[in-house]
C-alpha positions as CSV (number, residue, x, y, z in Angstrom):
1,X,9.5,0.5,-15.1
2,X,13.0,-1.3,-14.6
3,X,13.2,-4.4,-12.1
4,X,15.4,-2.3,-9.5
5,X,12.5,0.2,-9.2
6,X,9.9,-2.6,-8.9
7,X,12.1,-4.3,-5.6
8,X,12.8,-0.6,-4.5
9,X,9.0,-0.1,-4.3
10,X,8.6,-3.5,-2.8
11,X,11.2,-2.6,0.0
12,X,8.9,0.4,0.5
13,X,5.7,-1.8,0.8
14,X,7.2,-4.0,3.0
15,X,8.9,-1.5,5.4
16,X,5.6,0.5,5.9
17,X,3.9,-3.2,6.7
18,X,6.2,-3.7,9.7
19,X,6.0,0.2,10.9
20,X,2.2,-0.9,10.8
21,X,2.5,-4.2,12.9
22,X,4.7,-1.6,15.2
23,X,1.7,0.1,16.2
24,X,-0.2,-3.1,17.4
25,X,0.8,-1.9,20.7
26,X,-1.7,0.6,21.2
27,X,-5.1,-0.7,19.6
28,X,-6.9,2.3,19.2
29,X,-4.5,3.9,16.6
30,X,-3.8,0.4,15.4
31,X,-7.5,-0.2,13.8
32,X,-8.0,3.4,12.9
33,X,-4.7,2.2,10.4
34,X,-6.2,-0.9,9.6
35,X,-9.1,0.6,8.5
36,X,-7.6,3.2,6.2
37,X,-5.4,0.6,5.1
38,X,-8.4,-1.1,3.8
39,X,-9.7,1.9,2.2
40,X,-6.3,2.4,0.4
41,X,-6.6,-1.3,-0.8
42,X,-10.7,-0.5,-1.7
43,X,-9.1,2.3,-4.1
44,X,-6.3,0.1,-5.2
45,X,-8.8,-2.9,-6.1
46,X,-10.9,0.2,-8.5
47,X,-7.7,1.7,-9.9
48,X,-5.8,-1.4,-10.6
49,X,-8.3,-4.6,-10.6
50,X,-7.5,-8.0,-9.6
51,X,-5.8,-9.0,-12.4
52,X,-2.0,-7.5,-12.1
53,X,1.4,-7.3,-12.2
54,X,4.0,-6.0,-9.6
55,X,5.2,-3.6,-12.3
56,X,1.7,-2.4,-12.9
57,X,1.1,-2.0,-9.3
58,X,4.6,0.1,-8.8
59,X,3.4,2.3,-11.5
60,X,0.1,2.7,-9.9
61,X,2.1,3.7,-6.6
62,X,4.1,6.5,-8.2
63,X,0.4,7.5,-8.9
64,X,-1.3,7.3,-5.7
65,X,-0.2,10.9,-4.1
66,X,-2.7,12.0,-6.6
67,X,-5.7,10.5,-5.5
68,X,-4.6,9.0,-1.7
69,X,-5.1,12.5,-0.5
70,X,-8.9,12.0,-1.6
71,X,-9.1,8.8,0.3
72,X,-7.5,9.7,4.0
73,X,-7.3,13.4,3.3
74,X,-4.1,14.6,5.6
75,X,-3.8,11.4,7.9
76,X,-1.0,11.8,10.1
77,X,0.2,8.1,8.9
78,X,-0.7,8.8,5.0
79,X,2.5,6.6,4.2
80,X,2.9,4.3,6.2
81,X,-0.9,3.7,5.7
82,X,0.1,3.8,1.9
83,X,3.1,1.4,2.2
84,X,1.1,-1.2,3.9
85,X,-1.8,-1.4,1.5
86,X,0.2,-1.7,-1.6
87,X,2.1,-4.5,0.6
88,X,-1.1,-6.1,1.1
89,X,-2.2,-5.7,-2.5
90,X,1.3,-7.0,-3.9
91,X,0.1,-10.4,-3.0
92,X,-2.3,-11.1,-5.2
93,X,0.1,-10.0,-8.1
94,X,0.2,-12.5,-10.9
95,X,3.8,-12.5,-10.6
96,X,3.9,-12.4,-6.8
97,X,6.5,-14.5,-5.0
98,X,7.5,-13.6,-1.6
């Protein structure tokens, strides 16, 4: 995977991280996110372990529409509930820098 499509996939990650903090204004749909984001990022610590790259991680995005459906099923959310778990996983990248 080439360095542009690594930073593309970052963009992603972080954009669906701030549509996330968007919905902090009603709290009811904001922890029912959260806590799918944590179930992305439950998947994404089986799939990928804790010792990663970004490059790794961007290839196990491309991945992910195969198995995210099994985790949320058809969340209304699915990516922006996607984008913000593999935002939160980027940073314990070993090559992480923000």
């Amino acid at each position: 995977m080439s360095a542009v499509a690594v930073e593309h996939a970052r963009q992603q990650w972080e954009e669906g991280h701030r549509r996330l903090q968007s919905h902090s204004v009603d709290p009811a749909l904001f922890l029912q996110l959260h806590a799918q984001v944590g179930a992305v990022v439950g998947e994404l610590n089986r799939r990928v372990g804790q010792t990663f790259t970004l490059t790794e991680l961007a290839d196990a995005y491309q991945q992910s529409d195969r198995w995210l459906y099994e985790i949320l099923g058809a969340a209304p959310h699915l990516t922006l509930v996607q984008d913000a778990a593999f935002y939160l996983y980027a940073r314990g990248a070993a090559d992480y820098a923000p």
